[in-house]
N, C-alpha and C positions, 0 to 999 in steps of 0.2 A: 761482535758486529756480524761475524759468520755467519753464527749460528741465529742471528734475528732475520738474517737474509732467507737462509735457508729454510726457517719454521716460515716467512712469510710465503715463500714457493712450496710450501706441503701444504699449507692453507689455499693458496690459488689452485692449485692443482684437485685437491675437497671439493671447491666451490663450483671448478669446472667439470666433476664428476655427477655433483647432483644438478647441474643446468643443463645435462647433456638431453640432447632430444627424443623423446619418445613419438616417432614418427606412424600418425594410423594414417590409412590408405581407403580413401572408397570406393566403391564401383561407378558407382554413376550423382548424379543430380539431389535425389530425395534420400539420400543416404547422406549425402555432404552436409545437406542443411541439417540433420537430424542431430549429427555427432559433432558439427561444430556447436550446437548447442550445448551439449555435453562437457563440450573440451573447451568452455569459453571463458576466457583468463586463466586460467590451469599455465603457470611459467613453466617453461622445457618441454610442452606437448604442443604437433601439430600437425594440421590437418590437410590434406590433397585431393584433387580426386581425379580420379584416372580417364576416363571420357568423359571428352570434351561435352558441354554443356546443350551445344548442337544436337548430338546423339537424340536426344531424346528418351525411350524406355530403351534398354540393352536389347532389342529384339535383333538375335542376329549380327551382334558387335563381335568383331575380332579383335584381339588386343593388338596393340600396334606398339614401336619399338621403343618409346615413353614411358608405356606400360609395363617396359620388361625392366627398365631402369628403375620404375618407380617402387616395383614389388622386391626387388632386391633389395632397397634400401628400405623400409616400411617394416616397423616393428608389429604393426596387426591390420587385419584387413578388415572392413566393416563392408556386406553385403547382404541386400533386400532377402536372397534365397526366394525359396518356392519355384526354382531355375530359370530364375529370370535372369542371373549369370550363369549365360550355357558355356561359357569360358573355364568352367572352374577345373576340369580338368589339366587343360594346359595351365594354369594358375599355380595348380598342385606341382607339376612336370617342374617347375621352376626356383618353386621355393616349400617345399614340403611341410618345412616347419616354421612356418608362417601361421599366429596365431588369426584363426576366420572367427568374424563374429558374424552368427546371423542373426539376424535384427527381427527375422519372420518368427524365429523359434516360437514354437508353443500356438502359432496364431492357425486358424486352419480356416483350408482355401476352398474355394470355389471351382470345379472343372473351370477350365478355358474351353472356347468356341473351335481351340486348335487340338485335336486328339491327343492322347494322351498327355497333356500340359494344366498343368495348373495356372490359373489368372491372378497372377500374383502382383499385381495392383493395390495392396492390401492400403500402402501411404495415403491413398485418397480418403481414407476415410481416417480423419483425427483420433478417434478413438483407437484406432489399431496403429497410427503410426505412436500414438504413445506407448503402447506396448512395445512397439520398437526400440524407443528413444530408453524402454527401461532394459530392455535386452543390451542394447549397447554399450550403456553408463556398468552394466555387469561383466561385459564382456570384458571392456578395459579396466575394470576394477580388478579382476583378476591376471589380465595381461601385463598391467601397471600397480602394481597392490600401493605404490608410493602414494599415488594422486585417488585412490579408491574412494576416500570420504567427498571427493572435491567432484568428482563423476557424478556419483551418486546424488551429491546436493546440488547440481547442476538440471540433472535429471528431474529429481523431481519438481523443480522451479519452472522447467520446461513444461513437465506436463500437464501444471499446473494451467497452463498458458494455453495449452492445447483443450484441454476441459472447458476451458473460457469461450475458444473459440467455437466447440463444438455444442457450448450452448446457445452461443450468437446465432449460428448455420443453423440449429434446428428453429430458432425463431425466426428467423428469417424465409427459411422454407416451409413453413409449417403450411402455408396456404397451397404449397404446390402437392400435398400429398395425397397420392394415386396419381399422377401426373405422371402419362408414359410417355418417353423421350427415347430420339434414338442420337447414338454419337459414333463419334469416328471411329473406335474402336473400344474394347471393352474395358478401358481403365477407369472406366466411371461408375464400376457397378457397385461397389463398397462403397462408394460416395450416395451415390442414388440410395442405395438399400435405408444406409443409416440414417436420411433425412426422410423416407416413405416415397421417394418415386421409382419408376420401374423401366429398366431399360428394358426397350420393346424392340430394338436391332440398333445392328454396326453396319456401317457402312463400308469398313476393310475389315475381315477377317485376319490379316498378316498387316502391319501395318509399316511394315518396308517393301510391302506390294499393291501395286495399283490394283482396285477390284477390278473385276472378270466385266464385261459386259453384259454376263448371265448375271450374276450377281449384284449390279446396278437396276437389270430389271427388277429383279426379286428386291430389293429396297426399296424402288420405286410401288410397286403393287404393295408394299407392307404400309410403307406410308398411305396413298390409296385409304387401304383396307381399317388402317385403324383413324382417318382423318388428321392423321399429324401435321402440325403447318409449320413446324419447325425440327430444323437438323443444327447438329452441334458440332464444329469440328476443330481441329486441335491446333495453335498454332506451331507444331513444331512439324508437320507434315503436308505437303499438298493439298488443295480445294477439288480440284478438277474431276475428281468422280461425285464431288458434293454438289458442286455448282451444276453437272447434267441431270443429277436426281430433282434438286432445286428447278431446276426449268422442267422438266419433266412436267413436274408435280405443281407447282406455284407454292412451294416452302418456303421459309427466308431460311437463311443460314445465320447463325450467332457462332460464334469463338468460348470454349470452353478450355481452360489449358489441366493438363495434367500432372504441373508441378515439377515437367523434368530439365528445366532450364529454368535461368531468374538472374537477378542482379547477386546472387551469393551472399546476401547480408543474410545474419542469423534470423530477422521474423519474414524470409522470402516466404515460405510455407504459408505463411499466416494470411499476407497480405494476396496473397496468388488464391487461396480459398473464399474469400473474403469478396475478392471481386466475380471470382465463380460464382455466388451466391447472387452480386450486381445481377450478373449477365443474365441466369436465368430465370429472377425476378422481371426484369425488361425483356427478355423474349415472351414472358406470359404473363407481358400487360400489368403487372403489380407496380 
């Protein structure tokens, strides 16, 4: 009787060794949706993400004390890179050997409009956040070698999904191509490129900064200069340097979002592009 006791407590003990959690961590918004796709039904793995969904892109994020909880306990971190987490320093300071995935690897970027920075916006455009999404399913493949096959076929099912979409989007826009648009700031240029339209200006350079009033003229006269009757701007930041351009000029304003907040169900991505593609079919008349 002992000993049935006791083989059945070396068996529950087994069962709670392989249920234990494999805890990833992400930076922000389009990182979260990316890798819960990844990790979706995968038992004893799961997923967080570290700013809040408000943030918006990391421009300028400082980790707060959530953060420091949340990295200590996090068996890998999943981050866009291209240093769009300027945090990573103190990240490292904290937990050094904290497996990083970067989800950008291999992808290559574009100058940003801010000196010496990369516009690492790369998630807007479906095709590169598949690269992502296979960077990631790699990442934890190797950080989790238990769950590797279940990553990797998770991954590919996802990008499957995303190929889907980014044939919708080019059907979709196909009419708008050479169609120069300006937005709120430059997270929309990998979007723009891969459908054939052309971002022809931003209306914030920093976009945790109000424009300059030099710099509202100078949008002002760009718009002007190239007849643009429409501006696009982001719902996770301020109108109010768009709405003076807009009177300025007689633009309308439409809402474009960037993907970095959503309701966190695993097809947000999908559905948030999907109606991007709405809006700016109805901002130009189709």
């Amino acid at each position: 009787m002992k000993r049935g006791i006791a083989v059945f407590f070396v068996l529950c003990l087994l069962a709670a060794a392989g249920m234990a959690d494999f805890k990833v961590l992400t930076t922000f918004y389009p990182m979260y949706i990316l890798t819960q796709n990844v990790t979706e039904g995968i038992d004893g793995v799961s997923v967080s993400n570290m700013a809040e969904q408000t943030v918006g892109c990391l421009h300028d994020y400082s980790l707060q004390t959530q953060d420091m909880v949340s990295l200590e306990q996090a068996d890998a971190l999943v981050i866009n890179g291209g240093g769009m987490e300027q945090f990573m320093e103190r990240v490292l300071s904290i937990r050094s050997d904290l497996p990083i995935i970067d989800a950008s690897q291999g992808i290559e970027m574009e100058p940003s409009i801010e000196e010496g920075m990369l516009n690492a916006h790369v998630w807007m455009d479906p095709e590169m956040a598949a690269v992502q999404v296979r960077n990631i399913a790699e990442g934890l493949a190797a950080a989790d070698d238990m769950h590797a096959d279940q990553y990797r076929a998770n991954a590919e099912a996802y990008e499957a999904r995303l190929a889907a979409l980014s044939a919708s989007l080019a059907e979709q826009l196909s009419p708008l191509s050479g169609t120069r648009i300006i937005t709120f700031h430059e997270a929309f240029n990998y979007f723009a490129e891969r459908y054939g339209m052309v971002v022809a200006g931003v209306i914030a350079n920093e976009p945790g900064e109000e424009p300059s009033t030099r710099d509202i003229a100078d949008t002002c006269d760009l718009v002007r200069s190239l007849d643009i009757r429409t501006l696009f701007v982001e719902p996770q930041y301020p109108q109010t340097a768009a709405e003076i351009i807009a009177r300025e000029t007689g633009a309308s304003i439409y809402t474009l979002d960037p993907c970095v907040s959503g309701t966190g169900m695993p097809d947000s991505y999908e559905q948030i592009q999907l109606e991007n593609a709405r809006v700016l079919r109805e901002a130009f008349g189709l």
